[in-house]
DSSP file (Angstrom, degrees, kcal/mol; ACC not computed):
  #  RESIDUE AA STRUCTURE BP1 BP2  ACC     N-H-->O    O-->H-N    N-H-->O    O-->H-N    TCO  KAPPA ALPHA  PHI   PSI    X-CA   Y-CA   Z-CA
    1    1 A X              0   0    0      0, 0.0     2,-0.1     0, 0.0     0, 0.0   0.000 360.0 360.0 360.0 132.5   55.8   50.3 -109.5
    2    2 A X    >>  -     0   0    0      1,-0.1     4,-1.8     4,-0.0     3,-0.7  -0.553 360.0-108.5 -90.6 166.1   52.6   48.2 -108.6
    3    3 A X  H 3> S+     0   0    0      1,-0.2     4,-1.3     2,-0.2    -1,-0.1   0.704 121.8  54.2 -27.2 -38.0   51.8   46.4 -105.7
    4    4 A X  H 3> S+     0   0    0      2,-0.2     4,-3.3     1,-0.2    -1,-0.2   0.910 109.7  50.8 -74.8 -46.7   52.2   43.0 -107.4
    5    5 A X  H <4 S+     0   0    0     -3,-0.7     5,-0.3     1,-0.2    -2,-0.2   0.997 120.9  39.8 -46.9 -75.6   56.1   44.2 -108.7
    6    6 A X  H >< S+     0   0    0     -4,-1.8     3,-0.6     1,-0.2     4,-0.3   0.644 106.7  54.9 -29.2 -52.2   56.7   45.1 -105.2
    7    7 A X  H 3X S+     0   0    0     -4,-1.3     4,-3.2     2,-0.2     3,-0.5   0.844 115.8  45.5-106.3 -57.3   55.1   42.4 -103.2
    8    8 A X  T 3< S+     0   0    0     -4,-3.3    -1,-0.2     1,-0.3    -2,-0.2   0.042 103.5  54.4-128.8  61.1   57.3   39.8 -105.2
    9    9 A X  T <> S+     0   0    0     -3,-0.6     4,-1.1    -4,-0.1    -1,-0.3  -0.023 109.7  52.6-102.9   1.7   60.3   41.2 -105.3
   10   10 A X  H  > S+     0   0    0     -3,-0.5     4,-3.3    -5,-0.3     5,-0.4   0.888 110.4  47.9 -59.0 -61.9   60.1   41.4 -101.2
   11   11 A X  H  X S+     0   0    0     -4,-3.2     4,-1.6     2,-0.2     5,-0.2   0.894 110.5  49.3 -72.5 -27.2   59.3   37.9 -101.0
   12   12 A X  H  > S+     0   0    0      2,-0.2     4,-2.7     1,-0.2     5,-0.4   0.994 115.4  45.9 -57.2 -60.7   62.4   37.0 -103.5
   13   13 A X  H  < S+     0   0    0     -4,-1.1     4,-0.4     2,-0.2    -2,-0.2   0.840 118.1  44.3 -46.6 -43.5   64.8   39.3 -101.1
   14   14 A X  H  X S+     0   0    0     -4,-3.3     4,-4.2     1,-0.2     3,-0.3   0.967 116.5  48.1 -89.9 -40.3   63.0   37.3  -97.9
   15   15 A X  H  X S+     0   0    0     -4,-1.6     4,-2.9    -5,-0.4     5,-0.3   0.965 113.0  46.7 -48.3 -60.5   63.4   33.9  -99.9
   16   16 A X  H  X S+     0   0    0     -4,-2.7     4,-0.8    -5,-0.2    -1,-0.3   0.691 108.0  55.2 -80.9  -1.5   66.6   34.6 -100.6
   17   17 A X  H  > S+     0   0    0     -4,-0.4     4,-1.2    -5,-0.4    -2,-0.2   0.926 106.0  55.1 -77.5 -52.3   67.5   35.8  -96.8
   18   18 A X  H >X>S+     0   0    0     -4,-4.2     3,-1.8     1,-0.2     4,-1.3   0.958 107.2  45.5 -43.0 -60.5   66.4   32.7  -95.6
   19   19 A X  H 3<5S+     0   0    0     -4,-2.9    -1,-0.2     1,-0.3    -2,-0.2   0.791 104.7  61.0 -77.0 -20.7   68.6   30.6  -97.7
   20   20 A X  H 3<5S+     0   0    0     -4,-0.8    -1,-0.3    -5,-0.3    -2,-0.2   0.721 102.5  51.7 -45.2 -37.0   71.5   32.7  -97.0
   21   21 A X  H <<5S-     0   0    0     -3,-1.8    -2,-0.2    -4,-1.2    -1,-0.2   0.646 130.8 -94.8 -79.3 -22.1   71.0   31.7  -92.8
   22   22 A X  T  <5S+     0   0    0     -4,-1.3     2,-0.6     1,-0.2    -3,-0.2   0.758  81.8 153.5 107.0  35.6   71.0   27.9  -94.2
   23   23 A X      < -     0   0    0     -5,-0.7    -1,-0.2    -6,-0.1    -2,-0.1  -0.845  52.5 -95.5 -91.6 108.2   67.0   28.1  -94.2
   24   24 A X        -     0   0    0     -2,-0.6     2,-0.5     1,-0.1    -1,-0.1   0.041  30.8-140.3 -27.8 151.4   65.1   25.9  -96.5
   25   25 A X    >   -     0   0    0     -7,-0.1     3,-1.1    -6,-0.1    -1,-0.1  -0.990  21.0-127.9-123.0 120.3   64.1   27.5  -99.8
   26   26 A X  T 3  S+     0   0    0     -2,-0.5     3,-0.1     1,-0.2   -11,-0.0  -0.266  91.5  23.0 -55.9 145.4   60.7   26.5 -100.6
   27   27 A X  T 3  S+     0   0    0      1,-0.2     2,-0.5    -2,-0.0    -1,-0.2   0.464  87.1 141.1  76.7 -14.5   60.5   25.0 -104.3
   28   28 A X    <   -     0   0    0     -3,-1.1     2,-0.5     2,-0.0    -1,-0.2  -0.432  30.9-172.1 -61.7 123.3   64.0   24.2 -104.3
   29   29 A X        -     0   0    0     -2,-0.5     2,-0.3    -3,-0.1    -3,-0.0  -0.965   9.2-152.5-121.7 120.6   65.0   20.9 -106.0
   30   30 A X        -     0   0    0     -2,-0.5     2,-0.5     2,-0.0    -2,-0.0  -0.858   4.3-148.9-112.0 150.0   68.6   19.5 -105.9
   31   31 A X        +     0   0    0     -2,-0.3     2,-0.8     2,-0.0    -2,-0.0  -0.923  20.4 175.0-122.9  86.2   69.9   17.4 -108.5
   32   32 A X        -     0   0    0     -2,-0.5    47,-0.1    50,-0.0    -2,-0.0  -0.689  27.5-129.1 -78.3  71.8   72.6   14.6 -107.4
   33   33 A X        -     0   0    0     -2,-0.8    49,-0.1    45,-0.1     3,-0.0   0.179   3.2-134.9 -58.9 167.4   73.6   12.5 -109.5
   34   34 A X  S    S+     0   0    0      1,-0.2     2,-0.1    40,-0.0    -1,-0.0   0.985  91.1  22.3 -98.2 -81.5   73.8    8.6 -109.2
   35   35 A X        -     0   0    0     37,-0.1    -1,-0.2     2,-0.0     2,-0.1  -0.541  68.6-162.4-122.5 161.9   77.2    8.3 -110.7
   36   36 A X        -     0   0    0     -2,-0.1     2,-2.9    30,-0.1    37,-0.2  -0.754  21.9-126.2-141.9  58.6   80.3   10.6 -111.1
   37   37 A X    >>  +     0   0    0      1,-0.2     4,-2.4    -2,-0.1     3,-1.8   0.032  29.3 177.3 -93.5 114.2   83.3   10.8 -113.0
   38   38 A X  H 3> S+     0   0    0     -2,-2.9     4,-2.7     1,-0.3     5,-0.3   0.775  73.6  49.6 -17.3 -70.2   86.2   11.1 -110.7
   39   39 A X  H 3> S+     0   0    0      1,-0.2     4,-2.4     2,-0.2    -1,-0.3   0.809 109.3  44.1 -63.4 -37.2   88.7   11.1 -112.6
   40   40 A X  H <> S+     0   0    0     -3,-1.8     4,-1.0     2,-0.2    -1,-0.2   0.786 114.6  56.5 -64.4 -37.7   87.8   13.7 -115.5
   41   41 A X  H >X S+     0   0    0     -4,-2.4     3,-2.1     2,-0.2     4,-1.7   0.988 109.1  45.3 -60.6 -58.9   86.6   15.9 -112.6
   42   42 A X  H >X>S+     0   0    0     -4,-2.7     3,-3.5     1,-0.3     4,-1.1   0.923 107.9  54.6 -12.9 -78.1   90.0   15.5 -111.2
   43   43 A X  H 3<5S+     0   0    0     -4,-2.4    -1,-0.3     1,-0.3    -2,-0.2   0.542 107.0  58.5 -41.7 -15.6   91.8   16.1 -114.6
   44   44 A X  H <<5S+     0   0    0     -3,-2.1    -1,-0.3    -4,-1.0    -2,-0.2   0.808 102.4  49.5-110.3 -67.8   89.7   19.4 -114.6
   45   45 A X  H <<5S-     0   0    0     -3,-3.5    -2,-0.2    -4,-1.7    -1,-0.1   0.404 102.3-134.7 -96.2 -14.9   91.1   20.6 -111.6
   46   46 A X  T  <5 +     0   0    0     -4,-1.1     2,-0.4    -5,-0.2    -3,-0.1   0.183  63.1 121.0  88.8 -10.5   94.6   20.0 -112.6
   47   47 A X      < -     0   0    0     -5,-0.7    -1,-0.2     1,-0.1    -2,-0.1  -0.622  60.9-129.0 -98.0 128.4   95.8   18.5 -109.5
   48   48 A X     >  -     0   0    0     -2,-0.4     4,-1.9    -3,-0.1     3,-0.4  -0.029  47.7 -83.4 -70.1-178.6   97.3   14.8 -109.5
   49   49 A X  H  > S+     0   0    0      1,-0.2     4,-0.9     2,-0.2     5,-0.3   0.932 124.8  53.4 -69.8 -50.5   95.7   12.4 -106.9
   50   50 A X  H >> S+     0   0    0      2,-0.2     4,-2.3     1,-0.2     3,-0.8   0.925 111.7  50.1 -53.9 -34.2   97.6   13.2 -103.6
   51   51 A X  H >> S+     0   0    0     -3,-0.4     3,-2.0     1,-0.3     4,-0.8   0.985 118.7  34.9 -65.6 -78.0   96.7   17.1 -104.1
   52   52 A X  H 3< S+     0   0    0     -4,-1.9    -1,-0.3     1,-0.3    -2,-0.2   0.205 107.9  63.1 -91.9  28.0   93.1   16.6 -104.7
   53   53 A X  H <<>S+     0   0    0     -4,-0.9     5,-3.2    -3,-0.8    -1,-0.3   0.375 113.8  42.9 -58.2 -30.9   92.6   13.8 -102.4
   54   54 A X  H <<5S+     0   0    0     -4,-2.3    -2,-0.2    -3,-2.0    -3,-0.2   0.629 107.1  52.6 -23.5 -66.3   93.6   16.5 -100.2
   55   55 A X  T  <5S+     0   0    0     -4,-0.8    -3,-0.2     1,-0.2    -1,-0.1   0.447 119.0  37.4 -93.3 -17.2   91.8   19.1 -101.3
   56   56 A X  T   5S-     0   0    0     -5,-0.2    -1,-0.2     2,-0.1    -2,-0.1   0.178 113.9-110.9-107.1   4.2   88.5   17.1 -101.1
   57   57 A X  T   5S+     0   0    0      1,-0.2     2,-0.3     0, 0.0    -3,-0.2   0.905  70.7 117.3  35.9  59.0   89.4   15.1  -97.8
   58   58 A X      < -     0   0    0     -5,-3.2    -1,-0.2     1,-0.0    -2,-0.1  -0.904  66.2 -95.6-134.2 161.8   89.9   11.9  -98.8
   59   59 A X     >  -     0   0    0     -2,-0.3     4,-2.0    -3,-0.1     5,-0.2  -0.339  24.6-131.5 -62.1 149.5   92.3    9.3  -98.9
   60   60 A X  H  > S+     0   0    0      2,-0.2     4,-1.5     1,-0.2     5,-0.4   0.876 115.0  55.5 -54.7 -88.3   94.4    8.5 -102.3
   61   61 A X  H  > S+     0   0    0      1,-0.3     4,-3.4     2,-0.3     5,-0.2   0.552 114.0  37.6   8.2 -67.0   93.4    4.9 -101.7
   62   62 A X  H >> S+     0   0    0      1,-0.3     3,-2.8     2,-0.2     4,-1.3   0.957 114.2  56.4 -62.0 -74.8   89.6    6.0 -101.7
   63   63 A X  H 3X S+     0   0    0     -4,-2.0     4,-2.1     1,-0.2    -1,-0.3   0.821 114.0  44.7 -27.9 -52.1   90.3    9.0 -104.8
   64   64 A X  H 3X S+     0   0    0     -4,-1.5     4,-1.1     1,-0.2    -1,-0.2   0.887 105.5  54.8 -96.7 -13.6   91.7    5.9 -106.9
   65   65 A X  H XX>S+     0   0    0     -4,-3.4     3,-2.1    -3,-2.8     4,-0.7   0.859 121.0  41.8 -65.4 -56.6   88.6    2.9 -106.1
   66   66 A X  H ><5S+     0   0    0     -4,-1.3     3,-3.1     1,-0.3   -27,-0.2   0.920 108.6  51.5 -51.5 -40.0   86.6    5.7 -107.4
   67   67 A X  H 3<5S+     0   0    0     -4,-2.1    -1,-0.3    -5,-0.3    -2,-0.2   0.671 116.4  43.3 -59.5 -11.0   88.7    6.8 -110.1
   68   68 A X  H <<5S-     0   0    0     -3,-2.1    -1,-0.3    -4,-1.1    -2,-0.2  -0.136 111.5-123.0-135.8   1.7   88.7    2.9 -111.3
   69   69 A X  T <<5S+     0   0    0     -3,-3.1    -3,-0.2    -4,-0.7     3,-0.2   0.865  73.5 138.3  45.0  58.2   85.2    3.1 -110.6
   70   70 A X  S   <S+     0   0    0     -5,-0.7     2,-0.4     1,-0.5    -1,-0.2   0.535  89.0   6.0-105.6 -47.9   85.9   -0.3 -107.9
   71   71 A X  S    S-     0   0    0     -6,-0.1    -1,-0.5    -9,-0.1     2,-0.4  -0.919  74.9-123.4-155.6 147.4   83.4    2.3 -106.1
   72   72 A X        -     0   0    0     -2,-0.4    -6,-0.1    -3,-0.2     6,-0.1  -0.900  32.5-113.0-106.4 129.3   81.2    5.5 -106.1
   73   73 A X        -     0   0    0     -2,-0.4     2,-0.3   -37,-0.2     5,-0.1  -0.327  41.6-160.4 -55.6 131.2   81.4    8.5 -103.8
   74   74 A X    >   -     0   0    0      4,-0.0     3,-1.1   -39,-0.0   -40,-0.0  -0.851  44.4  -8.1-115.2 170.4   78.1    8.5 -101.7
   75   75 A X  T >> S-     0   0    0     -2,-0.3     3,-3.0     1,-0.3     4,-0.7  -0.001 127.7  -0.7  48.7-154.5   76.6   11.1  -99.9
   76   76 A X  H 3> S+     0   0    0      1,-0.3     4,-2.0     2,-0.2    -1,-0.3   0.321 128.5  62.6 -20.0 -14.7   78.2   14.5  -99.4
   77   77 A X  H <4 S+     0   0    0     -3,-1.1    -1,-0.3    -2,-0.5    -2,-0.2   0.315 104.3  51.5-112.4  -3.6   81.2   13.3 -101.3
   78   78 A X  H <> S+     0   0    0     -3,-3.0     4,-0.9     2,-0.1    -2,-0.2   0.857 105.5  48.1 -62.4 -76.9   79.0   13.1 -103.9
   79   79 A X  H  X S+     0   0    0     -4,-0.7     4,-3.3     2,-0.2     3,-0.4   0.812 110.5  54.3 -22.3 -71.0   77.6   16.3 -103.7
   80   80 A X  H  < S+     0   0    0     -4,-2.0     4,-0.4     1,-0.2    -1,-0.2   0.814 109.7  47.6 -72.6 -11.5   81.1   17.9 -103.5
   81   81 A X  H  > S+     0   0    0      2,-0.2     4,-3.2     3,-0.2     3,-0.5   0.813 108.2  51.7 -78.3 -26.9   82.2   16.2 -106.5
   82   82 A X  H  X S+     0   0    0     -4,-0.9     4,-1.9    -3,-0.4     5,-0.2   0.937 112.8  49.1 -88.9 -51.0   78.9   17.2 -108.7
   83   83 A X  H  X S+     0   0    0     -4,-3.3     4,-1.0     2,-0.2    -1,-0.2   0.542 105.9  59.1 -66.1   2.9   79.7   20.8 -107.6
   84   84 A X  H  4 S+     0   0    0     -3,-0.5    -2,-0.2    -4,-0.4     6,-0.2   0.900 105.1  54.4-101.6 -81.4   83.7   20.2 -108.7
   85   85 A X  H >< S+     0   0    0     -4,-3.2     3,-0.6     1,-0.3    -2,-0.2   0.819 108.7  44.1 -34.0 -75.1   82.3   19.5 -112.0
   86   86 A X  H 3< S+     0   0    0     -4,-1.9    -1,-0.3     1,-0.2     2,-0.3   0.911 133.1  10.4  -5.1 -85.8   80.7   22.4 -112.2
   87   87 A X  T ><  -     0   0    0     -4,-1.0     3,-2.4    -5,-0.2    -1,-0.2  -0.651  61.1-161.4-118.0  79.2   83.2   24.6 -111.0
   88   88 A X  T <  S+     0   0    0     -3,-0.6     3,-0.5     1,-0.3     4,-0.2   0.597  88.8  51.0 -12.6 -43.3   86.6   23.2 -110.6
   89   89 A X  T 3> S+     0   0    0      1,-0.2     4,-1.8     2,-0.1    -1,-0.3   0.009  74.6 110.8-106.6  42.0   87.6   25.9 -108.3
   90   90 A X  H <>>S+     0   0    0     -3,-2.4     4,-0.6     1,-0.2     5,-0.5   0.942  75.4  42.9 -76.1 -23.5   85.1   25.8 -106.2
   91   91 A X  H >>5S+     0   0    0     -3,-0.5     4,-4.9     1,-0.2     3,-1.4   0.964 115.5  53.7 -82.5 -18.5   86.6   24.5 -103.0
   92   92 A X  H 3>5S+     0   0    0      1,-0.2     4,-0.9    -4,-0.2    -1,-0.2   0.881 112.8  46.9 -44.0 -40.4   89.8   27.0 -103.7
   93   93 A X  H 3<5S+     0   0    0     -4,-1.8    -1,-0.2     2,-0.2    -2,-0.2   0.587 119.4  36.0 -79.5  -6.2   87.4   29.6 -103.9
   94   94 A X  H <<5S+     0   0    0     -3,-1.4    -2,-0.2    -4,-0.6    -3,-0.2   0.710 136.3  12.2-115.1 -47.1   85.4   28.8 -100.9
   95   95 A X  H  <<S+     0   0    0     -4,-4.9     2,-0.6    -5,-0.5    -3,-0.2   0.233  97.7 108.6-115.5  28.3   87.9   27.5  -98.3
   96   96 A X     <  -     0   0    0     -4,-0.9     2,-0.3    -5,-0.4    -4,-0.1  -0.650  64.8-125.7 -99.0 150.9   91.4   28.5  -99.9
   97   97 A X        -     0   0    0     -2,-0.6     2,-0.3     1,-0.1    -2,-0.1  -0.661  23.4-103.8 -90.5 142.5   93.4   31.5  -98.2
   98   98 A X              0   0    0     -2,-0.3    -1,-0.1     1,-0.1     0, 0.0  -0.430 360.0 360.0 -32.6 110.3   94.7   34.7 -100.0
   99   99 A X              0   0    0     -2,-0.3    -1,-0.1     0, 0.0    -2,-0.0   0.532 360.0 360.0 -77.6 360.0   98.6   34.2 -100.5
């Protein structure tokens, strides 16, 4: 293996150590989108509004202005929703307990 092979797969392993402690990852670009829809993510996820108003920590009230588009998730509620899309089960899979 040459140097060069070597040298950057260290720095990928240290790159990825960092962001693993909550570290900036240099070159990283996150993609948020401006708008969101709620309601298909929902439908996705299987769960009727109390459940994943719930499951996201939010009010029904709040889940249905968005779902009705009255209003848009900002910030972090954004965020969890764009990664929802993605993966439906993500927050089961990240904060749900073993039965």
């Amino acid at each position: 293996m040459s140097n060069d092979v070597f040298n950057d797969i260290m720095s990928g392993l240290g790159e990825a150590l960092a962001h693993a402690k909550g570290e900036p990852s240099p070159g990283l670009i996150l993609h948020v989108p401006e708008t969101v829809d709620v309601a298909s993510i929902r439908e996705r996820t299987g769960l009727k509004r109390p459940a994943f108003a719930a499951t996201i920590g939010v009010p029904v009230a709040t889940l249905r202005q968005w779902e009705t588009r009255r209003r848009q998730p900002q910030g972090p509620a954004r965020v969890l929703l764009a990664m929802l899309e993605k993966n439906p089960q993500i927050v089961a899979e990240t904060l749900g307990r073993a039965s």
